[in-house]
SEMAR-380368 format. One record per residue (C-alpha): residue number from 0; residue in three letters; chain; x, y negated, z. Coordinates in pm, whole numbers. Layout:
! residues N
@k=NUM r=ALA c=A u=X v=Y w=Z
...
! end
This chain:
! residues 126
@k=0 r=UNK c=A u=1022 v=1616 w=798
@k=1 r=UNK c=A u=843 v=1300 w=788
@k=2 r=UNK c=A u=960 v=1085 w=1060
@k=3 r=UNK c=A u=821 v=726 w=1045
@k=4 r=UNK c=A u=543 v=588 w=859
@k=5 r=UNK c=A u=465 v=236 w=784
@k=6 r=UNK c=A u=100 v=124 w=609
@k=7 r=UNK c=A u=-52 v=-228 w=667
@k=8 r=UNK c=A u=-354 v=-411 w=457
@k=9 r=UNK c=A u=-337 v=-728 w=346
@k=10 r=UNK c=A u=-625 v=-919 w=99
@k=11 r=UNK c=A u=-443 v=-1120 w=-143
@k=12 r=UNK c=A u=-444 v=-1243 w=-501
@k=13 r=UNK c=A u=-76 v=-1139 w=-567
@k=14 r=UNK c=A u=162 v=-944 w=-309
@k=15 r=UNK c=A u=470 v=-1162 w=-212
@k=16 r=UNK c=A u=809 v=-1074 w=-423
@k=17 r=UNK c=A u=932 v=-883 w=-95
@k=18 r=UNK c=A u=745 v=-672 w=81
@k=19 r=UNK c=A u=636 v=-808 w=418
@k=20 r=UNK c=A u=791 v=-533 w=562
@k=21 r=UNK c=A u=1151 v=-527 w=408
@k=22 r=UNK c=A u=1306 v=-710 w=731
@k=23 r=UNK c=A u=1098 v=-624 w=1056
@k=24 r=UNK c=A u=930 v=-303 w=1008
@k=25 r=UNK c=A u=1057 v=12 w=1147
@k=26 r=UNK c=A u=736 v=235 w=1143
@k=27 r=UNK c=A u=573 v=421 w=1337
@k=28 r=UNK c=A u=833 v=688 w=1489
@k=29 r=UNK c=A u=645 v=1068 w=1418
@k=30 r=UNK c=A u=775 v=1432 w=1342
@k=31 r=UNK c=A u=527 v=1571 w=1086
@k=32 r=UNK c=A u=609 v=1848 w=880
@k=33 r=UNK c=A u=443 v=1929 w=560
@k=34 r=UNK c=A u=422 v=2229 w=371
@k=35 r=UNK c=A u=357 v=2236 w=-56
@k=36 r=UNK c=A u=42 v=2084 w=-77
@k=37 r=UNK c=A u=-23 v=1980 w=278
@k=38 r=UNK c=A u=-124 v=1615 w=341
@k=39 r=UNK c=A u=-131 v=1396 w=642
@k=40 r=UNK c=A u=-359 v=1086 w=727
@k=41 r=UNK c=A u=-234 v=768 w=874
@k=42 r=UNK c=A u=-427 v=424 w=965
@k=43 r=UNK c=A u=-297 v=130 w=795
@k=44 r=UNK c=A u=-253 v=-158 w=1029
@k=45 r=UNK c=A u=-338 v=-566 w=991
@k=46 r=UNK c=A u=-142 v=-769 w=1205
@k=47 r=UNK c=A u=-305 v=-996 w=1318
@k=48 r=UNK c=A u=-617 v=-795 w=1362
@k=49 r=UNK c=A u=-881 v=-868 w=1071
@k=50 r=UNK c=A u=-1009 v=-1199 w=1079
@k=51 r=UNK c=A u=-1394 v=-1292 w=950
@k=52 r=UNK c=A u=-1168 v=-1472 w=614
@k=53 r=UNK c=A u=-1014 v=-1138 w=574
@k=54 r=UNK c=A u=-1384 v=-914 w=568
@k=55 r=UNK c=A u=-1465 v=-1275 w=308
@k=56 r=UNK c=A u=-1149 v=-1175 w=114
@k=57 r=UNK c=A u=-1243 v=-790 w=90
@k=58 r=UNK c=A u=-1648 v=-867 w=-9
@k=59 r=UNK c=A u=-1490 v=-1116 w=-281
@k=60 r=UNK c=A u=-1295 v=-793 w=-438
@k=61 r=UNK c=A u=-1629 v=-584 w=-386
@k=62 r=UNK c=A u=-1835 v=-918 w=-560
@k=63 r=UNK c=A u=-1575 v=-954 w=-838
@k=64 r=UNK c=A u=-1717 v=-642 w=-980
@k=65 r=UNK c=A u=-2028 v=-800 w=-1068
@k=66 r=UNK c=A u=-1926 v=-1144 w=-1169
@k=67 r=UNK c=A u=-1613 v=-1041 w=-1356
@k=68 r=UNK c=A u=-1385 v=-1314 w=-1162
@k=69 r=UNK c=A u=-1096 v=-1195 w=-951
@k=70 r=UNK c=A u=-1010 v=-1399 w=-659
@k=71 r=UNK c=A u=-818 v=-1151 w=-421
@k=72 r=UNK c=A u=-722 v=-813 w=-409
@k=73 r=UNK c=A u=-714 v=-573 w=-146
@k=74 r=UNK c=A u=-354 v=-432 w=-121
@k=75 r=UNK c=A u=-316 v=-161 w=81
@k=76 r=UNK c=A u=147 v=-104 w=125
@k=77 r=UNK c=A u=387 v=66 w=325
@k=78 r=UNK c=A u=690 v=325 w=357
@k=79 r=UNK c=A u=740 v=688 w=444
@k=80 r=UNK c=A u=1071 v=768 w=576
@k=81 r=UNK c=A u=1181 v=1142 w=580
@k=82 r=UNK c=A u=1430 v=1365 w=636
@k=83 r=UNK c=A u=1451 v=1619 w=277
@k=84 r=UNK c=A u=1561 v=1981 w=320
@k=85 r=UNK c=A u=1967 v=1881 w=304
@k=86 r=UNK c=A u=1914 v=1643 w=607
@k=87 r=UNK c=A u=1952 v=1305 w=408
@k=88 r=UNK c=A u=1716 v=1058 w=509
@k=89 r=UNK c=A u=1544 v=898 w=236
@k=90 r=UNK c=A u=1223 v=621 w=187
@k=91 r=UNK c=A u=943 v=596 w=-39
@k=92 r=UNK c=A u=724 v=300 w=-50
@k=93 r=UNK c=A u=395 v=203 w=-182
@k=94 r=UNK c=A u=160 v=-33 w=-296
@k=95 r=UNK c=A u=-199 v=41 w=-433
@k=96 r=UNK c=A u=-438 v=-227 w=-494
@k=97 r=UNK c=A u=-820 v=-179 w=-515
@k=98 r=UNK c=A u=-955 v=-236 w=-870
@k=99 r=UNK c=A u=-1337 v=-332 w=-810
@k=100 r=UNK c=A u=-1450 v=-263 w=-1204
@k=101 r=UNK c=A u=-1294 v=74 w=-1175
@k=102 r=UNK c=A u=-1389 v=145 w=-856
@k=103 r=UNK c=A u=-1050 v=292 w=-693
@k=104 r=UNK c=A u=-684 v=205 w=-591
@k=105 r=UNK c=A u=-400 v=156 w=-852
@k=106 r=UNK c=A u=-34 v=77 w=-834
@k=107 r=UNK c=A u=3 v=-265 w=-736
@k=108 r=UNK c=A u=131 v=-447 w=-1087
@k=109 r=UNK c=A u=-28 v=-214 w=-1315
@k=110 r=UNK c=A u=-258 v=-253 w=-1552
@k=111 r=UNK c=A u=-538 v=-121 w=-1733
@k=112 r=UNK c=A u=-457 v=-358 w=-2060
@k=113 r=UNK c=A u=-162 v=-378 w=-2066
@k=114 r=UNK c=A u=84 v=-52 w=-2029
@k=115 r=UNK c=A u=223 v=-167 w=-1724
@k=116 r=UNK c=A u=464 v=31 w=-1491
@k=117 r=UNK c=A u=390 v=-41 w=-1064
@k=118 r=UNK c=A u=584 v=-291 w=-882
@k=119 r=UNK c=A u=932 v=-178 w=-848
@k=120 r=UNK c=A u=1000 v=-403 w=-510
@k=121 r=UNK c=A u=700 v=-224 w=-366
@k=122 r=UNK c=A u=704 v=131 w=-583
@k=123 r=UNK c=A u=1038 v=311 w=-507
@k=124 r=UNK c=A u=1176 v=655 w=-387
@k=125 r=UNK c=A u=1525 v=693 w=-252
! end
């Protein structure tokens, strides 16, 4: 049973070594129960609210496509906490960032050129 969920945005060359998250966030308190191959939606949050710099920020990922230069990064992170089938509570968190020249999210910290694993501080499973 999924119980809290935590997802946020933020535009940004490189994600801080801690998540923003690590000390504050608590998620969003919920009771959703999956079955094998079910999926649930959830909005991701900015806090503060999007600012006109931040839309900048996200058309500079879009624009990097077409010049080649990356300036920022659109990092969407956050945490799942759940209860497994034993009744131990357990997180997973997450960290994809949008890769303009391919078009789609990938682990934060990985790369294309170089074999890469995702960002352990952001990338984990209990």
């Amino acid at each position: 049973m999924i119980t809290a969920v935590f997802a946020a945005v933020m535009p940004a060359e490189m994600m801080p070594s801690r998540p923003p998250y690590i000390d504050t966030a608590t998620g969003d308190p919920v009771q959703i129960r999956l079955k094998p191959g079910e999926y649930a939606s959830w909005p991701f949050r900015k806090n503060p609210a999007l600012e006109q710099s931040d839309v900048d920020a996200v058309r500079a990922v879009v624009n990097q496509k077409m010049t080649g230069v990356p300036r920022a990064y659109l990092h969407v992170f956050g945490f799942v906490d759940y209860t497994d089938d034993c009744g131990t509570r357990r997180r997973i968190g997450f960290c994809r960032r949008y890769n303009a020249f391919l078009s789609r999210f990938e682990k934060s910290g990985e790369s294309a050129i170089v074999d890469r694993p995702g960002d352990p501080d952001y990338e984990y499973g209990d």
